[in-house]
C-alpha positions as a Markdown table, in Angstrom:
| # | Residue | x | y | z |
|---|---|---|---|---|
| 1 | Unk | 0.0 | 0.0 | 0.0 |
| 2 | Unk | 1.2 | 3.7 | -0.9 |
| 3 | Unk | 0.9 | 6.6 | 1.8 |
| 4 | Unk | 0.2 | 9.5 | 0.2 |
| 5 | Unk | 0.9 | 12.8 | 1.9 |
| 6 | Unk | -1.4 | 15.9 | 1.7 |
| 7 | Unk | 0.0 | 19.1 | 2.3 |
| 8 | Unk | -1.5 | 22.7 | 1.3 |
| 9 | Unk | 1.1 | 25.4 | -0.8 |
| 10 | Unk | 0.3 | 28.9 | -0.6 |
| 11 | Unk | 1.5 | 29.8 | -4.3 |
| 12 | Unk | 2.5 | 33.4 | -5.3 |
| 13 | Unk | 1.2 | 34.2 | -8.4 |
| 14 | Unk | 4.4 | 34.9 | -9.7 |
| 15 | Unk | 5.9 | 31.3 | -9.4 |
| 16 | Unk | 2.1 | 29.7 | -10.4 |
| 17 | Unk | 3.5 | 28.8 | -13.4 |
| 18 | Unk | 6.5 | 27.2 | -12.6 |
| 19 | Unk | 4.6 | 25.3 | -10.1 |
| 20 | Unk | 1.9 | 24.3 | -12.5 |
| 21 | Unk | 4.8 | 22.8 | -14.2 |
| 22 | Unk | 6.0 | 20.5 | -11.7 |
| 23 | Unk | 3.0 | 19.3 | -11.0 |
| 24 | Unk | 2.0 | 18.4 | -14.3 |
| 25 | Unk | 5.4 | 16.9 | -15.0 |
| 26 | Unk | 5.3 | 14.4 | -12.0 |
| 27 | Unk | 1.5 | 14.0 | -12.3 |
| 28 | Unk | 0.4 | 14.8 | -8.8 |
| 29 | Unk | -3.0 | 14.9 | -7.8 |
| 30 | Unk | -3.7 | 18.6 | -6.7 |
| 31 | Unk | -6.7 | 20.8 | -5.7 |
| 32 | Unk | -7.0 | 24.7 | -6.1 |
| 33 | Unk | -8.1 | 25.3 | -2.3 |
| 34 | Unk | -8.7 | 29.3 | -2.6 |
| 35 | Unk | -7.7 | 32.3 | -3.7 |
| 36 | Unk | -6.2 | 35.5 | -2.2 |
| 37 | Unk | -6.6 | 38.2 | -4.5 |
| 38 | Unk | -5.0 | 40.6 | -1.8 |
| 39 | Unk | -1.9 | 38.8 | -0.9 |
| 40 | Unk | -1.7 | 37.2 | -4.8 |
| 41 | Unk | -1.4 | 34.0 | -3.9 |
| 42 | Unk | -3.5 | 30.7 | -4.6 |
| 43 | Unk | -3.6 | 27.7 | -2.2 |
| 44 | Unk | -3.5 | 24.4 | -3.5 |
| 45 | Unk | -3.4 | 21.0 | -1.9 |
| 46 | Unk | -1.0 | 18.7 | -3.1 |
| 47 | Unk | -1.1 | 14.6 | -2.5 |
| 48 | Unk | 2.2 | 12.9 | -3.0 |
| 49 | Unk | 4.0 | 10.0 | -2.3 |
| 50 | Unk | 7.2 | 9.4 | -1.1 |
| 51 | Unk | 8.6 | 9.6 | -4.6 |
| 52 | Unk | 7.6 | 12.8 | -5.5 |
| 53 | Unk | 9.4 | 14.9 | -2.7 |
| 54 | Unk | 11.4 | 15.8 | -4.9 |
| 55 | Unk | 9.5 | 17.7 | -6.4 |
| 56 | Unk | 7.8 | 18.9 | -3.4 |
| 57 | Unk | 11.1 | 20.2 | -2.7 |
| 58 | Unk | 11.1 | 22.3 | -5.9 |
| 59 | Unk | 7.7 | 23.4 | -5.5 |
| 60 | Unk | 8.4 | 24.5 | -2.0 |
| 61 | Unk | 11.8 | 26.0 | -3.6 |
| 62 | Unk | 10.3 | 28.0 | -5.8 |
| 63 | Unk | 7.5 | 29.7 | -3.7 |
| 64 | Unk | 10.5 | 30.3 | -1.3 |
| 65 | Unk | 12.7 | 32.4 | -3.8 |
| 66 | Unk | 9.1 | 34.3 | -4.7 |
| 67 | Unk | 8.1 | 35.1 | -1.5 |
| 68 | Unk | 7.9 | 38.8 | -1.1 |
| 69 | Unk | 10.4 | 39.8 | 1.1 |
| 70 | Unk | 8.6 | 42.5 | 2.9 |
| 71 | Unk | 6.7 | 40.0 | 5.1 |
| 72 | Unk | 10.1 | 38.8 | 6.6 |
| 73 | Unk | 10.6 | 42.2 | 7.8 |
| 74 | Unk | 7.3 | 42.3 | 8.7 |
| 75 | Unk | 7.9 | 39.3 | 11.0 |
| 76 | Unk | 10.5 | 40.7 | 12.3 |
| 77 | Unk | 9.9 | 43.6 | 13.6 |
């Protein structure tokens, strides 16, 4: 039997496509959970098994390097 992981992604808008990407190339099942028109961003729900965290790790990569930078010094002021 396969466990299969679910996880939600907040996903800026800028790296969607990227993202869309990834998850078409290693075929994971995903789920648009909502979208944030004020912070840009779409949530999606990704279930993955433990041969796809790879690519988890590029998805989560990629909304890491387009994550605005202002809400780090947000946090940490």
């Amino acid at each position: 039997m396969t466990k299969l992981t679910i996880e939600k992604f907040d996903v800026p808008s800028v790296a969607m496509l990227e993202v869309c990407a990834l998850i078409c190339e290693h075929d994971l099942h995903h789920t648009v959970m909502e979208v944030d028109e004020d912070a840009d961003t779409i949530t999606l729900e990704l279930q993955y098994t433990k041969q796809d965290r790879d690519a988890i790790h590029q998805i989560e990569d990629l909304i890491a390097d387009n994550t605005d930078d202002e809400e780090d010094d947000e946090e940490s002021e």
